[in-house]
C-alpha positions as CSV (number, residue, x, y, z in Angstrom):
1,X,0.0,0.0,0.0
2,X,1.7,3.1,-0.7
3,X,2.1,6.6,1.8
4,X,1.2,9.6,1.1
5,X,2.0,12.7,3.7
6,X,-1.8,14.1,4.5
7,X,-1.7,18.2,5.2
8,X,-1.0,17.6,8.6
9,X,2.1,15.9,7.7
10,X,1.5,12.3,9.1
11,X,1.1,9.6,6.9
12,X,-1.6,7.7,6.3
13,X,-2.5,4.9,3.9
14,X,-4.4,4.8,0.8
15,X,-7.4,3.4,2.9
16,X,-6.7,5.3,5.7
17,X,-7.8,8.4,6.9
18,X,-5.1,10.4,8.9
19,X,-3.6,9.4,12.3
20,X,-5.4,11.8,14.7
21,X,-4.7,10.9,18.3
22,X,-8.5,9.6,20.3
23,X,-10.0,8.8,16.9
24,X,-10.7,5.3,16.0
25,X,-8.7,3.8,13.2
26,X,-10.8,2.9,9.9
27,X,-9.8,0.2,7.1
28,X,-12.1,1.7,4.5
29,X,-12.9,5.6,3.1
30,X,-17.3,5.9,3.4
31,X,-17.2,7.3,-0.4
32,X,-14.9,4.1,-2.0
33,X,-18.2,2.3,-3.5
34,X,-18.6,5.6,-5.1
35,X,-15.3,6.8,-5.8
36,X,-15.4,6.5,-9.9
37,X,-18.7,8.8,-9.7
38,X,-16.9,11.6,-7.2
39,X,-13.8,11.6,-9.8
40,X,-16.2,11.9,-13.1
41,X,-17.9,15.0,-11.3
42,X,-14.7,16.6,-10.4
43,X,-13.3,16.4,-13.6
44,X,-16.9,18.5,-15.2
45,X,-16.3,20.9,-12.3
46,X,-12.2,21.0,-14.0
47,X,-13.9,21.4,-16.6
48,X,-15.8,24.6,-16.0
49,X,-13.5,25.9,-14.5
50,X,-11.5,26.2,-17.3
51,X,-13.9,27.4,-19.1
52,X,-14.2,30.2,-16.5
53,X,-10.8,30.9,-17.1
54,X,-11.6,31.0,-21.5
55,X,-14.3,33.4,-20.2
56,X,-12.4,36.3,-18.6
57,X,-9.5,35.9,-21.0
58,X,-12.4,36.3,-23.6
59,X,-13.7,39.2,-21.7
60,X,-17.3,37.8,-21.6
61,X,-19.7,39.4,-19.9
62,X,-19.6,39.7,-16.0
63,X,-23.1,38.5,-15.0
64,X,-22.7,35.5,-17.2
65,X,-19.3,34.5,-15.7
66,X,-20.9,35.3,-12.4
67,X,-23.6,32.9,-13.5
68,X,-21.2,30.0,-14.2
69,X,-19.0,30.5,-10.8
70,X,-22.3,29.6,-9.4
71,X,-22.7,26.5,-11.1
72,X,-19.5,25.6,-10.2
73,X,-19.6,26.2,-6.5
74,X,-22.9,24.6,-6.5
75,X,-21.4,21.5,-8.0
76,X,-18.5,21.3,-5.6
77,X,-21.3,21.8,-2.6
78,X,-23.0,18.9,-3.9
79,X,-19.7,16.8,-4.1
80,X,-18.6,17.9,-0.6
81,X,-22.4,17.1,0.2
82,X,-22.4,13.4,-0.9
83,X,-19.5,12.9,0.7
84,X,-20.3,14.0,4.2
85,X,-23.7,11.8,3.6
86,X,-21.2,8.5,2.8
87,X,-19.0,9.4,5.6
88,X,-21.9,9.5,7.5
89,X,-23.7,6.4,6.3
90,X,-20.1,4.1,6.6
91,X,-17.8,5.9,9.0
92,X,-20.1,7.4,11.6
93,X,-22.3,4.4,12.1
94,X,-19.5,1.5,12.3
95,X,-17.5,3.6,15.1
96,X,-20.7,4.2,16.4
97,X,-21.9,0.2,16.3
98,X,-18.1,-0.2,17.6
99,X,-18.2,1.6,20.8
100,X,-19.7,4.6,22.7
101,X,-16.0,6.7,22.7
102,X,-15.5,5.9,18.8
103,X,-19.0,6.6,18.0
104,X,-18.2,10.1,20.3
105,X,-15.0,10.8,18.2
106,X,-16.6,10.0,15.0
107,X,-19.3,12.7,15.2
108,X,-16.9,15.2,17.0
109,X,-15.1,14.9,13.5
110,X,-18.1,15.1,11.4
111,X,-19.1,18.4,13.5
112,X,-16.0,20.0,13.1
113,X,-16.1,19.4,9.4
114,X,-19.6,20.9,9.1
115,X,-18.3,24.1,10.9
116,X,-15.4,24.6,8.5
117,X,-17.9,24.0,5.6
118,X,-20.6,26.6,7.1
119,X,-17.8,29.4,7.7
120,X,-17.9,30.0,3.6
């Protein structure tokens, strides 16, 4: 299984979330079953973004470019979205099923990630 450095700068496997001390290990990411549809909807959101890029060097109208940021923050909300909801479904619920303190850490996690997402 190969290593990668997360942004924290511990390693963690390619199954593995990062080592955070008090919070249960997992074998398995929530979002693997769906992993080929996250990476085909992040490509089309590469894609506009490009084109948002083709836009302003095009000088296209404001409103319109406006229009497609939009679409493209709305499609990463739905990614981070279905995500959270896999986590959620897979993650949460085995610590949970595994003990009181994992299923404690588990949603202490999942609460700190939904207060980074709602400080947009």
């Amino acid at each position: 299984m190969t290593t990668v450095a997360s942004r924290n700068g511990h390693k963690s496997g390619a199954c593995r979330p990062p080592f955070r001390p008090g919070t249960p290990r997992r074998t398995a990411r929530g979002y693997a079953c769906g992993k080929d549809d996250y990476l085909t909807r992040m490509r089309k959101v590469e894609g506009q973004v490009r084109g948002l890029q083709k836009m302003i060097e095009a000088d296209t109208w404001c409103p319109d470019v406006v229009t497609q940021v939009a679409s493209a923050t709305r499609a990463l909300q739905e990614i981070a979205a279905g995500l959270l909801s896999d986590h959620l479904r897979h993650c949460v619920v085995q610590a949970v099923r595994s003990s009181e303190a994992d299923g404690g850490h588990a949603l202490d996690e999942v609460t700190g990630t939904i207060r980074q997402v709602i400080r947009l």
